[in-house]
N, C-alpha and C positions, 0 to 999 in steps of 0.2 A: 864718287869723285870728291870723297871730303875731304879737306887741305892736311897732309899728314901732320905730325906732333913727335915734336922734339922730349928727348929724358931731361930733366933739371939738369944735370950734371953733363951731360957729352951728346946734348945738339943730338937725338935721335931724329935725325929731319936732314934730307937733302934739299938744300938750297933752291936749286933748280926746280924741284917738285912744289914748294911754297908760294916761288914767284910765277911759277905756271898758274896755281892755282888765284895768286893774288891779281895777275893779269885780267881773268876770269870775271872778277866779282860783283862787276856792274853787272853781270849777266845771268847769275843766279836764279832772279823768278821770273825771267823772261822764259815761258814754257816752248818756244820755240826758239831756244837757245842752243850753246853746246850743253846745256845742263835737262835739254829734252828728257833724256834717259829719264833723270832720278825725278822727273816729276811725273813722267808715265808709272814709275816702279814703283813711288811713295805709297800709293794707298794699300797696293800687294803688302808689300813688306808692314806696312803701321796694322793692319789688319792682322797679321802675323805674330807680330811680339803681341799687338795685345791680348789674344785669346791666348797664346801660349802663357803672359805672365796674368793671363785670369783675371784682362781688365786693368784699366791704367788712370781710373778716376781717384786721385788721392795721392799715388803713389809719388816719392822722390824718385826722380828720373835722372841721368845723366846723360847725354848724346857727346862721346870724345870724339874729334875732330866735325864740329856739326856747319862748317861752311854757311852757307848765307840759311844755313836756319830752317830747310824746308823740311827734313824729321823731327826737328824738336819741338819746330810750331804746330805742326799737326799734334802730335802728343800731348802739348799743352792745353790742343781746344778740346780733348777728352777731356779736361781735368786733370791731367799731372801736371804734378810743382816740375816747371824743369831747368835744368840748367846744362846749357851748353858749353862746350868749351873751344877753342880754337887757338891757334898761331901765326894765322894772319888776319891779321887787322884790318884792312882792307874787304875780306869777306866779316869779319865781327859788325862792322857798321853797317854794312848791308842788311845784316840780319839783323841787329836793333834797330835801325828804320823800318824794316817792314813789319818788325812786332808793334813800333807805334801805330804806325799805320792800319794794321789790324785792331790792334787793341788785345789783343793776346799773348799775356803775359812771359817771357822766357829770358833767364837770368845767364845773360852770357858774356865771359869771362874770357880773358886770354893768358893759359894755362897751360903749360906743361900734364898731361894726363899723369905721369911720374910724381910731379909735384906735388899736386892736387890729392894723390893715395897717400903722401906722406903727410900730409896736413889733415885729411878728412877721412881717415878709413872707416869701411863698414858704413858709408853715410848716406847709401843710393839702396832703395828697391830694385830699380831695374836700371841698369847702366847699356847703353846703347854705341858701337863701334863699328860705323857701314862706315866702307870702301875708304876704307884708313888701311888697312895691315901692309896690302901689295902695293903701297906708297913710300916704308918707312924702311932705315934700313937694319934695323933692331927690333922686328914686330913680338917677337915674345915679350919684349920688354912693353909693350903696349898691353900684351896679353896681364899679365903680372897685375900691372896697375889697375887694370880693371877688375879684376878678382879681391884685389887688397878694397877699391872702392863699394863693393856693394855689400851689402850687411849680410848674414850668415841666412841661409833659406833665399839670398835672393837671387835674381836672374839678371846672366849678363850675354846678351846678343854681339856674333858678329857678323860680317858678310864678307867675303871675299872672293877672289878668282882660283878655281881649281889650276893648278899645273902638269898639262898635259898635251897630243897634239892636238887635239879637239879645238882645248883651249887659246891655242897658238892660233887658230885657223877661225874659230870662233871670234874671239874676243880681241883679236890685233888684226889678221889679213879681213875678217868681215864689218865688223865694227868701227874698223878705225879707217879703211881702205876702200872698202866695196861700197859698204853701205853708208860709210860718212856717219856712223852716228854718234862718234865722239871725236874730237880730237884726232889728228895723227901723233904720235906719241904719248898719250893716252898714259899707257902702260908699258910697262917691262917685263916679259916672260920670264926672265929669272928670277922676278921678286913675287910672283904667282907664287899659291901655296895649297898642298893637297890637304883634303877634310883630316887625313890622319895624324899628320904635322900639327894641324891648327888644335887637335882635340887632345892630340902629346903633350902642348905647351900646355893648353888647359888644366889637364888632370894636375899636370905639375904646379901647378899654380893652388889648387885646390877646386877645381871647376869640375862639376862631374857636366857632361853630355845627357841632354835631356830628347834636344831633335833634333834633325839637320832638315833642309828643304832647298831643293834645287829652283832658281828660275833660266825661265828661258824665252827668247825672242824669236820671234813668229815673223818672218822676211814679207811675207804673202797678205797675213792680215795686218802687220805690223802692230803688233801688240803683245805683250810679255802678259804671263801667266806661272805659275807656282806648279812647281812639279818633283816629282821624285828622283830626278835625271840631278846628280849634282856632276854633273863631269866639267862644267864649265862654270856659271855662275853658283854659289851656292852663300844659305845661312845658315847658322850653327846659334842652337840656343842650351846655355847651360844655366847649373844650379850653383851657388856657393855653398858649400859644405863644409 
């Protein structure tokens, strides 16, 4: 649910999707929020990039679209230099309040991810993209920039929503409707994107596919887990080449 990002030049960002998100941002690290989700799923997924990029003590980090800051601060208390970036302001302060408050350092910016590749290329280890793509309405162009930002050998993570009916019935009629666990309007099934699409824009950008990894939600125990099921939730970790 991180606040989408606009391109430098032509507003990649739906208005409406910003101010949802901006509405939101007092409520960020309230773990029983509408932001429950990504604090249940944080240690999954941070667990994830970091064995996959082999460790994240040292490393220049990026998290594009990092909302009030709860993936980049955990990354941070490994030991990565990080920097976030965002386009609403609103969640930006959020997130540098609670880094003071913690005392964990995370340098966040309000940034065009577009921009930022043209100003800073090759300048991330590991560059990080949750639940930006199915937000935005130019997401290769999200892809692009984050490929241009991480240095050659490095690793750039995304997550997004498969597009399918699974998906439709999963992630909008359950999610959003049954089980209340995010928002109603949440999401748009047209702007959902299959693992093939996401790893086409990839390759074209220069990104080879390294792993994919599905998660998924457990009604019964309520609790998400990491699986090889990508039909609905899934991540995608690549290499820059």
């Amino acid at each position: 649910m991180s606040a989408p990002i606009p391109s430098s030049d032509t507003v990649n960002a739906d208005a409406a999707e910003l101010a949802k998100f901006s509405a939101l941002a007092s409520r960020w690290w309230d773990p029983e929020s509408e932001f429950k989700p990504l604090h249940a799923i944080n240690p999954l997924r941070l667990e994830w990039i970091s064995q996959t990029a082999q460790g994240l003590g040292n490393k220049r980090i990026l998290d594009v679209g990092c909302g009030g800051g709860i993936l980049a601060e955990s990354m941070a208390a490994r030991g990565a230099i990080v920097t976030g970036i965002d386009l609403a302001d609103k969640s930006l302060k959020v997130a540098r309040l609670h880094s003071l408050e913690t005392g964990i350092q995370v340098d966040y910016r309000r940034v065009a991810v577009e921009q930022l590749a043209a100003d800073q290329p090759g300048s991330f280890d590991v560059v990080t993209c949750m639940e930006v793509l199915e937000h935005v309405p130019d997401p290769e162009s999200i892809i692009r920039a984050c490929a241009v930002l991480a240095r050659p050998g490095g690793r750039v993570f995304f997550s997004t929503i498969n597009r399918n009916a699974k998906s439709f019935l999963f992630a909008i009629i359950g999610a959003e409707y049954l089980l209340q666990l995010v928002p109603k309007g949440t999401h748009s099934y047209e702007h959902f994107i299959r693992p093939s699409e996401l790893i086409g824009a990839a390759r074209r950008a220069g990104l080879q596919p390294e792993a994919l990894k599905g998660l998924e939600y457990n009604p019964l125990s309520r609790r998400y887990s990491l699986t090889a099921d990508c039909s609905v939730n899934y991540m995608v970790a690549l290499e820059r080449v």
